[in-house]
C-alpha positions, -999 to 999 in steps of 0.1 A, spaced: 0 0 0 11 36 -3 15 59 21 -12 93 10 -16 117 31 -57 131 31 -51 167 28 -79 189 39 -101 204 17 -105 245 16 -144 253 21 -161 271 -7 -174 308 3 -208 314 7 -213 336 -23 -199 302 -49 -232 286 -27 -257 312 -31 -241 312 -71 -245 279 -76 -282 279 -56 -296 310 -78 -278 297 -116 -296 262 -105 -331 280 -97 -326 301 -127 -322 267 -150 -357 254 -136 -373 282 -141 -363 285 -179 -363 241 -188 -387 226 -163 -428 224 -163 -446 231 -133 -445 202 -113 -407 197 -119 -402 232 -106 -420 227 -76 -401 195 -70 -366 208 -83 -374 236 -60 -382 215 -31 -351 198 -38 -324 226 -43 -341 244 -10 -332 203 6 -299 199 -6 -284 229 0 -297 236 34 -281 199 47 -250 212 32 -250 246 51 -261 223 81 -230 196 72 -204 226 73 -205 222 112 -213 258 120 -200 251 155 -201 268 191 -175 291 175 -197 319 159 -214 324 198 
């Protein structure tokens, strides 16, 4: 086996989030029916809130 080192990854900022959240919104809007927006919607709102949740906003900001 070889010996890698894990090195840490640097965590995006939150404007690259609220990018990616609004150019994903924007893409629904435009290609998808109704019922695909309301779900895609449902989903993006999902997704990206257990990924603020995952970034382990700690005891630190208190």
């Amino acid at each position: 086996m070889s010996d890698t080192t894990q090195t840490e990854s640097t965590a995006l900022g939150s404007g690259v989030y609220i990018t990616a959240f609004i150019i994903l919104f924007i893409i629904l809007a435009v290609f998808a029916d109704l019922f695909i927006f309301i779900l895609g919607t449902i989903g993006l709102v999902v997704t990206f809130a257990a990924l603020t949740e995952s970034k382990g906003h700690g005891a630190d900001h208190h």
